[in-house]
C-alpha positions in Angstrom: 0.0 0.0 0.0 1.5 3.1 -1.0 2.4 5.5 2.1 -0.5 8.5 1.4 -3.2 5.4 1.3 -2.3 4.2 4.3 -2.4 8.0 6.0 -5.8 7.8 4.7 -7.1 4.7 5.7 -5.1 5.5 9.9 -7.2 8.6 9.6 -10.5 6.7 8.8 -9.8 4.3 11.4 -8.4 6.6 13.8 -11.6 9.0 13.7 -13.6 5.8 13.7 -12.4 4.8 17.2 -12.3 8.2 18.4 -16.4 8.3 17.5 -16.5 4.7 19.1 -15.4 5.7 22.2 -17.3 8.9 22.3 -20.3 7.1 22.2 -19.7 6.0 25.3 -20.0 9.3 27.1 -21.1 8.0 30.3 -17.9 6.1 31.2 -15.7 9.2 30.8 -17.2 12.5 32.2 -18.0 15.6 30.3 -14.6 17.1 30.2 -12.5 14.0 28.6 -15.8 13.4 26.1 -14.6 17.1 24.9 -10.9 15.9 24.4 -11.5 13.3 22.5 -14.1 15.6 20.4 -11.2 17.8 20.0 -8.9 15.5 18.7 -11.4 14.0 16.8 -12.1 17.4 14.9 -7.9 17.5 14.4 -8.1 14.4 12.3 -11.3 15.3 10.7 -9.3 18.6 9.2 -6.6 16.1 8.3 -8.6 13.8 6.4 -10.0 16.6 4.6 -6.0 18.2 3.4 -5.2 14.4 2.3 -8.4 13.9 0.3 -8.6 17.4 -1.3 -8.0 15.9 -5.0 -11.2 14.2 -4.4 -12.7 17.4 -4.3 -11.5 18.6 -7.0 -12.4 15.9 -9.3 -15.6 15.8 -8.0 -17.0 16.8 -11.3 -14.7 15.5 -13.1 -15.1 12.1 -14.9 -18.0 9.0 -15.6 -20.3 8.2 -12.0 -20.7 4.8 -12.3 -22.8 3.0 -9.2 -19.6 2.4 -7.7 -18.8 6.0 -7.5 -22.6 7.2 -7.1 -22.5 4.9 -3.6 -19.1 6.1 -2.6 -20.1 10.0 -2.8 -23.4 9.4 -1.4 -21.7 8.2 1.8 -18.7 10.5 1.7 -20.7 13.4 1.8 -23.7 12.5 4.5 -20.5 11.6 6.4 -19.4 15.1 6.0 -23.0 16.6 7.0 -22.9 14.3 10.2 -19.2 15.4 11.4 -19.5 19.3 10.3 -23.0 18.7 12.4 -21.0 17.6 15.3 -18.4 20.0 15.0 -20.4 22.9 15.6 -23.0 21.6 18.2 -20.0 20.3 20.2 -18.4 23.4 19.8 -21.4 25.6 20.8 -22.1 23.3 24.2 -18.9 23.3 24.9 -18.3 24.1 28.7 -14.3 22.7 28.9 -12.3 22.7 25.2 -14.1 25.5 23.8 -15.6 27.8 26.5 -13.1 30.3 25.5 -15.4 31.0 22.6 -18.1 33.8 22.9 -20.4 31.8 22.1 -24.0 32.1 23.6 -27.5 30.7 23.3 -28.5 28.2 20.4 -28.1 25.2 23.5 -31.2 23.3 22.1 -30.8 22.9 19.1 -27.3 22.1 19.6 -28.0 19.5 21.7 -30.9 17.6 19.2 -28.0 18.7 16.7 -25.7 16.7 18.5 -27.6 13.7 18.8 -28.2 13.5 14.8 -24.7 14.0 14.1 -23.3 11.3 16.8 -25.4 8.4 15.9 -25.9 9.2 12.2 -21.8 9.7 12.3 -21.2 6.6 13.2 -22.8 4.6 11.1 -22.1 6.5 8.3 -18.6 6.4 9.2 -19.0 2.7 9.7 -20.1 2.3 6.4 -17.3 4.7 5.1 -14.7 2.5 6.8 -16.4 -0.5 5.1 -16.4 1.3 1.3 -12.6 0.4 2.0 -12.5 -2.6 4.1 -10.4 -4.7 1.2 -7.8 -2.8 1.8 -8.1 -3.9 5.5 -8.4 -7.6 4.3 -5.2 -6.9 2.1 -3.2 -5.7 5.1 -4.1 -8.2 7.5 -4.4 -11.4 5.6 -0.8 -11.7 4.0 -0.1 -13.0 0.5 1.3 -16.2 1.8 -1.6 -17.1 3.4 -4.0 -19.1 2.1 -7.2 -17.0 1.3 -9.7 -20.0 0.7 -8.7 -21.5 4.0 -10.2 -18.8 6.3 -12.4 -17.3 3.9 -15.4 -19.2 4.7 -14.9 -19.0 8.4 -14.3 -15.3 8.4 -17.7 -15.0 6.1 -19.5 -16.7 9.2 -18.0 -14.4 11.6 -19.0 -11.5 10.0 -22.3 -12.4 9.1 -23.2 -14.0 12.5 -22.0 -10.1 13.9 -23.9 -8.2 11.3 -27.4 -10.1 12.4 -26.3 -9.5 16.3 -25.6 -5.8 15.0 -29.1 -5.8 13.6 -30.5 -6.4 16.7 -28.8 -4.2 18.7 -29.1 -1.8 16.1 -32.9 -2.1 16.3 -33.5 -3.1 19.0 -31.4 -2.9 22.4 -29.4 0.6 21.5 -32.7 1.8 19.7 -30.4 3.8 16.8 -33.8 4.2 15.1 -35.2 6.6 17.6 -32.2 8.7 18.2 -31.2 9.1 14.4 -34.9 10.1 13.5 -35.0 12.3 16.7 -38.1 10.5 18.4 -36.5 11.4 21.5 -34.8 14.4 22.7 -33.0 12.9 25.7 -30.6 10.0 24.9 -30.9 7.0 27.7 -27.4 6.2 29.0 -26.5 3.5 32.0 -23.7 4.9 34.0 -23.8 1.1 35.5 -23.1 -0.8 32.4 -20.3 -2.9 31.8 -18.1 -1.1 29.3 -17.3 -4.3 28.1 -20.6 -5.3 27.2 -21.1 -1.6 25.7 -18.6 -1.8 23.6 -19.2 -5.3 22.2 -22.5 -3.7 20.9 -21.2 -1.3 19.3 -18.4 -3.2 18.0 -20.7 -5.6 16.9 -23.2 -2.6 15.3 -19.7 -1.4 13.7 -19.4 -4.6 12.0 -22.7 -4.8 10.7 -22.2 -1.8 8.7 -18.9 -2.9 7.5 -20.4 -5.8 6.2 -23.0 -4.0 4.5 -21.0 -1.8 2.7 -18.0 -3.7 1.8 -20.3 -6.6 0.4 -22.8 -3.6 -1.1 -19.6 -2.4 -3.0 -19.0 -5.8 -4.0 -22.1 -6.2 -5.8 -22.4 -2.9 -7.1 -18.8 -3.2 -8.9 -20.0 -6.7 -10.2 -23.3 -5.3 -11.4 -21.9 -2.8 -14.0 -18.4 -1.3 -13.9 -16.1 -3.7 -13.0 -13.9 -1.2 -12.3 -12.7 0.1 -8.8 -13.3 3.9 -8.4 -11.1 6.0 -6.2 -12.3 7.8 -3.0 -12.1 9.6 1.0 
């Protein structure tokens, strides 16, 4: 892999963990949540100075599905993280209370909610757009591919289904990525262990969607792989 992909792809996994763990607010207080925020908004500018030829071929060139499906999450990925930049920003009481910035608290806060549940699972699916290059890094060409390939198929489909349900139904993404609810339900008591096996588990799910939805898509028409974030 060639030394600016693999900037790229530490800076898509990087922010990926960083969102990860600030979903679990609860087990690190208000003032670290911000840190990590921080940082997380130093390696969004980042990604954004190493991907800048994307946006300027943007209009450039033939959108095949392939492409269609990799701008289409590229850029609701950029909605969700400039949508938590500034209503993290604005309720900041720690990072950013320098700022004079004052008023605007409620809709920050819905804003908030949209941009941290819809961010990661668009970046989940971002991370999975490019989850053969993963594959390519980890499973080594000396290694037999057909040996683990149906055992690591299992795996990740018996995580996307237990994703699915905790997607659905024990995390309830639905309701706080449509905004049902206004006030997010977090158990200070929970095992972080267990917390983060969910949404480990909800991460995969979205990597399997997307990295077996590009699959298809490149199969389907183009055949061809199309450069992207």
């Amino acid at each position: 892999m060639k030394a600016k992909a693999k900037i790229k792809w530490t800076l898509d996994v990087l922010m990926t963990i960083a969102l990860f763990f600030l979903m679990g607010y609860q087990f690190w207080g208000e003032a670290v949540h911000e840190w990590i925020g921080a940082g997380m908004f130093v390696l969004f500018i980042a990604h954004q100075v190493c991907n800048w030829n994307w946006y300027k071929n943007l209009f450039r060139g033939r959108y095949t599905p392939m492409r269609i499906l990799q701008c289409a999450i590229n850029i609701l990925t950029l909605v969700a993280m400039l949508i938590l930049m500034y209503s993290g920003i604005t309720m900041s009481r720690h990072v950013f209370a320098f700022l004079p910035m004052r008023g605007g608290m409620a809709l920050a806060r819905r804003l908030h909610i949209l941009g941290s549940y819809w961010g990661y699972v668009l970046m989940s699916l971002h991370l999975g757009l490019h989850w053969g290059m993963v594959l390519n890094m980890v499973v080594k060409k000396h290694i037999s591919q057909r040996k683990y390939r149906a055992a690591g198929f299992i795996i990740s489909l018996l995580t996307a289904f237990y994703g699915i349900y905790v997607f659905i139904i024990k995390r309830n993404f639905l309701t706080y990525m449509f905004l049902r609810s206004e006030f997010v339900y977090l158990d200070y008591e929970e095992p972080k262990l267990l917390f983060f096996l969910d949404y480990l588990a909800l991460m995969g799910m979205c990597i399997f969607i997307a990295y077996y939805s590009a699959k298809l898509t490149r199969k389907s028409g183009t055949g061809r792989k199309e450069g992207g974030q």
